[in-house]
One Martini backbone bead per residue (centre of mass of N, CA, C, O) as a GRO file, in nm:
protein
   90
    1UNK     BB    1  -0.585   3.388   3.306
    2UNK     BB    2  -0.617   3.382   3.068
    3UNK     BB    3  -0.802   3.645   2.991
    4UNK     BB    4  -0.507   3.833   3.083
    5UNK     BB    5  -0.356   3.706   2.863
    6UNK     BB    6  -0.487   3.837   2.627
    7UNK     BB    7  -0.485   4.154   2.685
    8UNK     BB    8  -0.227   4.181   2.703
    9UNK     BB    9  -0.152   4.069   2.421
   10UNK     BB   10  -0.281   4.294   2.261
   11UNK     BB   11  -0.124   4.537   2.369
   12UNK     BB   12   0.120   4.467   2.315
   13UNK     BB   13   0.087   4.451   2.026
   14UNK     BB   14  -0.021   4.748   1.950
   15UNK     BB   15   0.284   4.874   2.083
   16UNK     BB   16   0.450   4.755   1.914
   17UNK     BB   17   0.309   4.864   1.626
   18UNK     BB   18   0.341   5.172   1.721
   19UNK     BB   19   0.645   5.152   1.772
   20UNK     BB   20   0.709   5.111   1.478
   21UNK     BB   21   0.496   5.238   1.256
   22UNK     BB   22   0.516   5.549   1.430
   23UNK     BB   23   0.712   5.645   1.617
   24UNK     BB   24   0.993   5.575   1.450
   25UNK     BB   25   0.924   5.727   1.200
   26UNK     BB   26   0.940   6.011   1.356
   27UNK     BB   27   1.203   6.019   1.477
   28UNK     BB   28   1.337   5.924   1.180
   29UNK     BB   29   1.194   6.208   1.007
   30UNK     BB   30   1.137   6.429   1.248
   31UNK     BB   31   1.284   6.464   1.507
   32UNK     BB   32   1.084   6.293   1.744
   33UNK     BB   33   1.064   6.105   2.046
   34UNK     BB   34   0.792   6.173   2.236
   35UNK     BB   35   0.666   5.887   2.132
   36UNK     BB   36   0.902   5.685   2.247
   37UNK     BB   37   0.858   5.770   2.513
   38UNK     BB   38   0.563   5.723   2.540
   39UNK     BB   39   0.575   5.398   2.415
   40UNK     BB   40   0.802   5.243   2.556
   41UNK     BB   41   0.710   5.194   2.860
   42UNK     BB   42   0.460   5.045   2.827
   43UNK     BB   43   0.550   4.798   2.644
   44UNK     BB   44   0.805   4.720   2.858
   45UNK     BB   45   0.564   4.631   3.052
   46UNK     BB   46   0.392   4.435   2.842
   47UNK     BB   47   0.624   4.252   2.787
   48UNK     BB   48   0.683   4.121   3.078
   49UNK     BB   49   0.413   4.015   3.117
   50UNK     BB   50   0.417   3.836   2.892
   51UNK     BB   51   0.646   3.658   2.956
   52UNK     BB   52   0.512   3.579   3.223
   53UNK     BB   53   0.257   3.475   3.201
   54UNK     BB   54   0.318   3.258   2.991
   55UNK     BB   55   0.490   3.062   3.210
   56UNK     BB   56   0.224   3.036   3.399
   57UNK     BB   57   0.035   2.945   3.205
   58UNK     BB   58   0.133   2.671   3.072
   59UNK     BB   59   0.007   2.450   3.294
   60UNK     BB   60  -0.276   2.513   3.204
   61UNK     BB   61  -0.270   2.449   2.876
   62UNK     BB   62  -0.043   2.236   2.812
   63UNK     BB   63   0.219   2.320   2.733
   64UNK     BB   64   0.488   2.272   2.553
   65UNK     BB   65   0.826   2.360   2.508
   66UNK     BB   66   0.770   2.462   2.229
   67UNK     BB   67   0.479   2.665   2.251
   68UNK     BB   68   0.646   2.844   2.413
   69UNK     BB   69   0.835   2.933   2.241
   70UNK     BB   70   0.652   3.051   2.032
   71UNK     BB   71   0.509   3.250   2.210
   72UNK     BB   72   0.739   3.434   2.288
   73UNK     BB   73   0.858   3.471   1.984
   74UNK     BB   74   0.614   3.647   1.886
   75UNK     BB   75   0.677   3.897   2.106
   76UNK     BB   76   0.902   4.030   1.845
   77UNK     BB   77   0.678   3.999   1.645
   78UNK     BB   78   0.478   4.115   1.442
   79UNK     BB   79   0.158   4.013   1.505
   80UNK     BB   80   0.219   3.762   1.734
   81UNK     BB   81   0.019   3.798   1.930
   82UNK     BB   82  -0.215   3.731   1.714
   83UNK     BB   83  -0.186   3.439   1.665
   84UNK     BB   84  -0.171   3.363   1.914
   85UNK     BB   85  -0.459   3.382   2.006
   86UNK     BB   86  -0.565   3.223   1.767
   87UNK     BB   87  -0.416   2.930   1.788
   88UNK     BB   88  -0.405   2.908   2.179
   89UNK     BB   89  -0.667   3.062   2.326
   90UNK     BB   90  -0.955   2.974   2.144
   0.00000   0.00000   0.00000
């Protein structure tokens, strides 16, 4: 299940990243949405993956609820869930 969660937060991680610093930037400089529209759809399944991986994975861990709170509040900073990666699952 790590290893799942590992991957899942990876892609979460770079769909958050194009979709901040490459999507967005597109649709309000270029008046272009469809960049937009196509990377919020997946973004937005691997976010909601992200958030139940993480409290099913909890109890394997052995996180508490502190731990679980960082990991969680990670997927919305951007690079957050590279950290979590590194600090937490490795």
């Amino acid at each position: 299940m790590k290893s799942v969660f590992r991957i899942v937060s990876l892609l979460e991680g770079v769909s958050y990243l194009l979709l901040l610093f490459i999507a967005t930037p597109i649709k309000y400089l270029q008046g272009d949405a469809s960049y937009v529209k196509m990377l919020g759809m997946p973004h937005g399944i691997l976010f909601m993956l992200y958030i139940v991986l993480a409290i099913v994975i909890k109890k394997e861990m052995n996180w508490n609820n502190k731990t679980l709170a960082i990991v969680l509040i990670a997927s919305i900073i951007p690079f957050g869930t590279f950290y979590v990666d590194k600090k937490y699952l490795r």
